[in-house]
N, C-alpha and C positions, 0 to 999 in steps of 0.2 A: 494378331495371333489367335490360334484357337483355344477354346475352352480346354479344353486336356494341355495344352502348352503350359498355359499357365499354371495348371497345378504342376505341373512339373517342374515348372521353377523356382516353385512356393517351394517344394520339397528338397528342391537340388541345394536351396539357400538355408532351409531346415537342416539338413545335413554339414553343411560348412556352418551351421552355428555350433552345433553339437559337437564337431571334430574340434571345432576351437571355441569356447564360449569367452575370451579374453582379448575377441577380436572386436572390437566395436563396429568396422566396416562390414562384419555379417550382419550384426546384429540390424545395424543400417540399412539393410538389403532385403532383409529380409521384412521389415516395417516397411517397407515401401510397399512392396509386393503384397503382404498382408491388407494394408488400408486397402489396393483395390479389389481384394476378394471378398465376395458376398456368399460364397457355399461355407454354409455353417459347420458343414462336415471338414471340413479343410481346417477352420480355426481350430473346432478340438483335437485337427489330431497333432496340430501347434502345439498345442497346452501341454496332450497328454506327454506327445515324446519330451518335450521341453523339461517339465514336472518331474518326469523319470529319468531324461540322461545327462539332464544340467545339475553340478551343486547347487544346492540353496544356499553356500554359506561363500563367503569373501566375495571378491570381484565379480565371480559370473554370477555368484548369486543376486549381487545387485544387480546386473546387466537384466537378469531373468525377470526382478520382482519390475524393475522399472519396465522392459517390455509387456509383461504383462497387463500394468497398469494403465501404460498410455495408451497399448498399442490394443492390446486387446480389451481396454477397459474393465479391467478388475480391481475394482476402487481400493478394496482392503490389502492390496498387496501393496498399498504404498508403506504399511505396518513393517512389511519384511525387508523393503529397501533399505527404512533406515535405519533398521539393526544390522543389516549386515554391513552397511557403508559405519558404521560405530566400531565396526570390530575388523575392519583392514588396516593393516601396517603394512608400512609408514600412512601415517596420515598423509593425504594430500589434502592440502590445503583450495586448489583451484576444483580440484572435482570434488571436495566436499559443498566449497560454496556454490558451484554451479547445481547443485542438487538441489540445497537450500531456496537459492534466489526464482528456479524453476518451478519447486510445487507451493513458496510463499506465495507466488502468483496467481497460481490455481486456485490456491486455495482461499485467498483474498478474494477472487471473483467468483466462487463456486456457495460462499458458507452464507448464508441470511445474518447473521448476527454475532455479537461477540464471543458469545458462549460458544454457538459451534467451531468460533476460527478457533476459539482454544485448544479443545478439542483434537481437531485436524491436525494444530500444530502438535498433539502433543503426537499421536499415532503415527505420525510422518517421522517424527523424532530429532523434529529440527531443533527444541532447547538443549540438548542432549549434544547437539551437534556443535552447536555454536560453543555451547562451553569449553569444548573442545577444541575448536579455532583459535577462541580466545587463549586459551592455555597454551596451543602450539606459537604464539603470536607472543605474549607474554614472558615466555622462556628462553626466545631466539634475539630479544631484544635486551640491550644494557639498559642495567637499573639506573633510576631517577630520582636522583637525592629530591626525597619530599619535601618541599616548601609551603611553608600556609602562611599566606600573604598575613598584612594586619588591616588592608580593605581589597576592597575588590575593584581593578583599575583596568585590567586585559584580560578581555574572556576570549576564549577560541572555541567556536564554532564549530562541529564536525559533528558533518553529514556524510552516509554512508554513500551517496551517488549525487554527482550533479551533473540535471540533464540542462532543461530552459524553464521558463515561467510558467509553463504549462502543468510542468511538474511542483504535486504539491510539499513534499520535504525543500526540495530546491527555493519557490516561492517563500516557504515560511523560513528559510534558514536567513534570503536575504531582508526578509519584512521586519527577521527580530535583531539581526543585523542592526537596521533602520534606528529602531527601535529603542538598542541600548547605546546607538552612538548620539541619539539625545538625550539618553541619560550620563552622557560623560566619560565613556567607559571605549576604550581600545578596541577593535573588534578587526580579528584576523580568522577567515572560513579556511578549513580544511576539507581535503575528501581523500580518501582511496580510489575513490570511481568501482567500488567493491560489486556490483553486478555486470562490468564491462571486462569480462574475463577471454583471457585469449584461447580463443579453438574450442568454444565452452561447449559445441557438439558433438563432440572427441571425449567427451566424460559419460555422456547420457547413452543409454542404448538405442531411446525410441528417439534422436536426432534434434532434442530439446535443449533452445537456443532461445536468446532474449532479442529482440527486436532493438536493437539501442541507440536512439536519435542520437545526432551528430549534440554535441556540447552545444551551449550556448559559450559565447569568449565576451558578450558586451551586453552587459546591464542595466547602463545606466541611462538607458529609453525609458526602460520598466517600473526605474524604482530610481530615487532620489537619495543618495546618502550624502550626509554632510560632509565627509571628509573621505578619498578616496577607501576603500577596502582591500585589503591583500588576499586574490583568492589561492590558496595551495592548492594544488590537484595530483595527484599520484600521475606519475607513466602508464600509461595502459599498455604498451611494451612488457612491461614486467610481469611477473608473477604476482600472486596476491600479498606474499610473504614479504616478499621485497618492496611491496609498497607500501605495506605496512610499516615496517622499520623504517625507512623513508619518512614517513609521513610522522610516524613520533620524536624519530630527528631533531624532522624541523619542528613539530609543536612545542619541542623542549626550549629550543633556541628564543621561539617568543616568550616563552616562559608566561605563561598565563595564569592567573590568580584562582579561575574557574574554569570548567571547560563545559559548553550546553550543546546536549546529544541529541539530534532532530534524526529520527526515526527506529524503526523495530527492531530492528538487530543490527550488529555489527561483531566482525572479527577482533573489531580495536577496544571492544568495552571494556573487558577486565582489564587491559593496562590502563585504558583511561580512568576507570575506578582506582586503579592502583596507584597514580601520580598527580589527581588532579581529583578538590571539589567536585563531583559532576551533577549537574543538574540534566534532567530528560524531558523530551517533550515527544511524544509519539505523533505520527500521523493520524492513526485510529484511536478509535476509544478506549484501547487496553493496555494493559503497563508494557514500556521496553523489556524486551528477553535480554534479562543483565542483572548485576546490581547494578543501583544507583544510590547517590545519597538521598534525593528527592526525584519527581515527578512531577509533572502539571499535568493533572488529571480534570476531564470536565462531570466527572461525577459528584453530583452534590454529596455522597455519600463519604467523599473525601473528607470532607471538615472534619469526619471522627476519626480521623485516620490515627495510628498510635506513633509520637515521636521517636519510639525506640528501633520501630522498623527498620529492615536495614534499606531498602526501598520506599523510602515515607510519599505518600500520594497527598498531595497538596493540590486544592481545589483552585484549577484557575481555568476555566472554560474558554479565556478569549485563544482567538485563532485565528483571526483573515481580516483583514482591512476592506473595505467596500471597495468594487471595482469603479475605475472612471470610466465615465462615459464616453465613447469614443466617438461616435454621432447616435443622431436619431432614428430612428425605423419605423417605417410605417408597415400594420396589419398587409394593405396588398401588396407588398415588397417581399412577402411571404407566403403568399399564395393565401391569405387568412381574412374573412369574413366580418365586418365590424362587428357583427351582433352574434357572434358566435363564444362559446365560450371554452377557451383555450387551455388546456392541461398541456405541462409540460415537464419531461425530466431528461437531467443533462449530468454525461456521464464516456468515459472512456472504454470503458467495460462493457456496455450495458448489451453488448450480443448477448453475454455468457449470463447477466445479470435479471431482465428483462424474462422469466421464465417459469413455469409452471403452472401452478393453481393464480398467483398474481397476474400473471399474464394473460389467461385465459378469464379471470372476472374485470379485469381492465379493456379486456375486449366486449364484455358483455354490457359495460358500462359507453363503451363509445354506439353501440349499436339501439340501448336501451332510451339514450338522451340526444338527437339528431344534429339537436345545436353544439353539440361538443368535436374539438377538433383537440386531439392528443399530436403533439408535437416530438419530436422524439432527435434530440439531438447530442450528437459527438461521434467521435472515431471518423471513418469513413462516409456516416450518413446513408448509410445500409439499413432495412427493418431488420432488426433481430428476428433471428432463426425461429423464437417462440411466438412469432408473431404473422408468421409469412405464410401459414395454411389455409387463413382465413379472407384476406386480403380486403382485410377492411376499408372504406375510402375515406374516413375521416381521420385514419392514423397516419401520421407523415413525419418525415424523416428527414435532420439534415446536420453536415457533416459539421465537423467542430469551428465553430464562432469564434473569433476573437472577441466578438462584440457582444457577448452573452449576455452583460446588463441592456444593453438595446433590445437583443430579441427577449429577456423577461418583461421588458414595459410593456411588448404586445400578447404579454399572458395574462390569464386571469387566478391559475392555484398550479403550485410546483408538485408533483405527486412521484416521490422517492420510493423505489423498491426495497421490498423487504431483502437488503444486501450489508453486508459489513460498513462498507463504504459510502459516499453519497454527502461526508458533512458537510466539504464546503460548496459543491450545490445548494445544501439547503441553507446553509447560512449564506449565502448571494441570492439569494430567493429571499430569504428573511429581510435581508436589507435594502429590496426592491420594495418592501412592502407586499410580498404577495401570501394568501396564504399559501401554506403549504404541510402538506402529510407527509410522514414519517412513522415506523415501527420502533417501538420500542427497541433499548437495548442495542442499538445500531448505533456506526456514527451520526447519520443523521437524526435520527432520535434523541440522543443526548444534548443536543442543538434546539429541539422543544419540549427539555424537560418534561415537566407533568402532561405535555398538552401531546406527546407521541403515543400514537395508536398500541393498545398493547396485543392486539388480534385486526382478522382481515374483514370481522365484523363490524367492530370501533371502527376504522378505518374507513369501508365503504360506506356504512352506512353515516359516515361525517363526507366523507367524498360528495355522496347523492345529496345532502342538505346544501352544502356548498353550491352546487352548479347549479340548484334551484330557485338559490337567496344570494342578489348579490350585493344586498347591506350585510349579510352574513360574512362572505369574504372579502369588503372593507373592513371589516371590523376586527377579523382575525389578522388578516396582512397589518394592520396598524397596530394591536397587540404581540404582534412579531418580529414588527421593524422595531420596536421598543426595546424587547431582550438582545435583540440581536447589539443595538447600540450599549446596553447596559452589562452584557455579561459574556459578548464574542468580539465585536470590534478590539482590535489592537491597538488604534488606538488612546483608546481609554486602559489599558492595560498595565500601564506603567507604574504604578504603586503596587500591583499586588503580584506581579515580575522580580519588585527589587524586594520585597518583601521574600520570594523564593528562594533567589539568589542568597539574602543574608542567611535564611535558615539553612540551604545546600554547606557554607560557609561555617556554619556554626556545629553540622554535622561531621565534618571532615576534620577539624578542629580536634573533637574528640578521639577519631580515630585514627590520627595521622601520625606517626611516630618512625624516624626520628624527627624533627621538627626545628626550620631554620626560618625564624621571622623575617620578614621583608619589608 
């Protein structure tokens, strides 16, 4: 087609969005057509008619703030999405959480640290949103005569999504599973499957949709429990509402003593807070968007936490069991040099993560030190986008490992991007013995306490000492493999678990009324 064509059907689709902005198949059309226009004159005159003949307010005005955002990339309008998706009646339920579970995503692999995911979440206005879910979720389901056990015998589990092992809410749901079935304790998982939403591209205007692996249905390769486990899992046929109700059904019928919430949000909080002890444990470093009664928090900053909170952050940093060895690897099985010395960070994200000013002095540093081979593995095994202008020959790439403690034996320092995410890399690096760098105020920072970089100064210039000395990175990999056994493995975890547990128990005690011992 020719140049004039296509602007004319940039326009013609301009037009059918405008006549009907409640059509999401325009809206769809017209995002197509846009990503492949480069006349800048064409996108403003998107913006302007859009700005001027679209509402800003209910439906189209979300359809509007989210095209603009994705499509045209106008970061601050994700501000107006979620105020206008806050003030549509009827709530829906499926296209609220398809919003949620879309820019949580983004925004998890877009922010360097905890403080800015806050942030993000907050202008997106997903706590605002959730509380809302929860409330629509909470209302539509029959109350649950309150019971507060007199110990704690069946806990139930529930996680917002389960995918397979790869995934880390999934992983830790079944490791704490593990975990407390030897400590004597019942243990039945639940899920909604709450990011597996049906037609979830049919809500979004710029065509945003979650990538969602087939389930895993057999675990017990992965992870050894002592006594079968009953895993619930919602219909993904259903709406979100119906499996929710569903799902608290059946959590009523086990009748659980406590229930432990593994990850950041969920639609099912407030009723879980409502019926049951709940204990939390987030994926990231920063508290569930909810109440809870407690938390397992890995900030040392926790121990002062105040018991009267209604969310009380209880210090307990462990989180991942050491991977087994699957076999061995050798340096040329990798294309990797014996005397070379190997940087490496492993990571699902790390296109979107892997970027910027990091990016560009991690280039400066493989070009600056010859002996140095940056390894660069997960996902597909693609260089990241921030990294492919230069086309360095000692940076290399490869797709996700199952064997990731084998290819750490042939590394020599793990080096994490200043990204939200990143802990349990660095804690599987930690318990390789290798060192490894981390930013403050990340998850993987909080994983090296005092010893995380608090700037890209600290950082490089312990990076450049490192690759120089390498009694310097035995020494620090051995000072790391330590913590990691003393204050992250799971398990050594289990006193200060059941310690959580009682205090979750003794908070709910207080608050629970009316009140039928058991």
């Amino acid at each position: 087609m020719t140049q004039q064509t296509d602007i004319l059907l940039i326009l013609d689709a301009l037009d059918q969005v405008i006549t009907d902005p409640f059509g999401r198949h325009g809206w769809r059309r017209l995002g197509m057509l846009s990503h492949k226009n480069t006349n800048p004159e064409i996108l403003r005159t998107i913006r302007y008619r859009l700005n001027k003949e679209v509402d800003q307010h209910g439906l189209a005005g979300f359809y509007r703030a989210i095209f603009f955002r994705h499509v045209l990339g106008i970061k601050s309008e994700i501000i107006n999405a979620g105020k206008s998706l806050e003030q549509i009646r009827p709530i829906h339920i499926d296209r609220l959480m398809s919003y949620v579970n879309f820019e949580w995503g983004d925004i998890v692999a877009e922010n360097q640290n905890s403080t800015e995911f806050i942030q993000k979440m907050e202008e997106a206005n997903i706590p605002r949103l959730m509380e809302m879910a929860g409330t629509v979720v909470q209302q539509s389901t029959p109350p649950q005569t309150i019971r507060v056990a007199k110990t704690i015998k069946r806990i139930a589990i529930y996680t917002p999504q389960l995918f397979n092992y790869k995934h880390p809410p999934t992983k830790m749901a079944f490791e704490h599973a593990r975990l407390l079935q030897l400590e004597g304790i019942e243990i039945r998982i639940f899920s909604c499957q709450e990011q597996s939403i049906l037609n979830m591209r049919e809500y979004l205007s710029n065509d945003g949709h979650l990538k969602i692996p087939p389930p895993e249905t057999n675990f017990e390769h992965q992870i050894t429990f002592t006594s079968p486990v009953e895993i619930v899992r919602a219909q993904e046929q259903y709406s979100l509402p119906l499996r929710a109700q569903s799902i608290l059904q059946l959590m009523d019928l086990f009748q659980p003593d406590l229930c432990f919430f593994i990850g950041h949000q969920s639609l099912l909080l407030k009723s879980l807070y409502q019926r049951y002890p709940l204990l939390g444990l987030n994926v990231t470093s920063v508290a569930p968007c909810g109440e809870l009664d407690v938390w397992l928090s890995a900030d040392i900053a926790a121990k002062e936490s105040k018991p009267e909170a209604t969310s009380q952050a209880y210090y307990h940093p462990f989180r991942t069991i050491p991977k087994e060895t699957l076999a061995t690897i050798q340096r040329e099985e990798l294309g990797l040099a014996a005397d070379a010395v190997v940087l490496i960070t492993a990571g699902a994200r790390l296109h979107k993560e892997i970027t910027g000013e990091w990016a560009s002095m991690m280039q400066e540093i493989c070009v600056r030190f010859p002996q140095v081979v940056w390894l660069i593995v997960g996902a597909d095994g693609g260089i990241p986008i921030g990294l492919q202008a230069n086309k360095i020959p000692n940076i290399k790439s490869l797709p996700y490992q199952a064997n990731l403690k084998g290819v750490y034996a042939c590394c020599d320092i793990y080096v994490n991007p200043p990204r939200l995410g990143g802990g349990f890399s660095v804690a599987e690096a930690m318990a390789e013995g290798l060192a490894t760098l981390a930013y403050h105020e990340t998850d993987g920072g909080k994983k090296l306490g005092a010893l995380a970089a608090r700037n890209h100064e600290d950082y490089f210039s312990e990076l450049s000492a490192l690759i120089n000395d390498p009694t310097a990175r035995e020494s620090k990999g051995k000072q790391l493999k330590q913590i990691f056994e003393t204050s992250i493995n799971l398990h050594n975890s289990g006193p200060s678990l059941l310690r959580a547990i009682s205090l979750t128990h003794e908070k709910f005690k207080r608050r629970a009324t009316p009140v039928t011992l058991s």
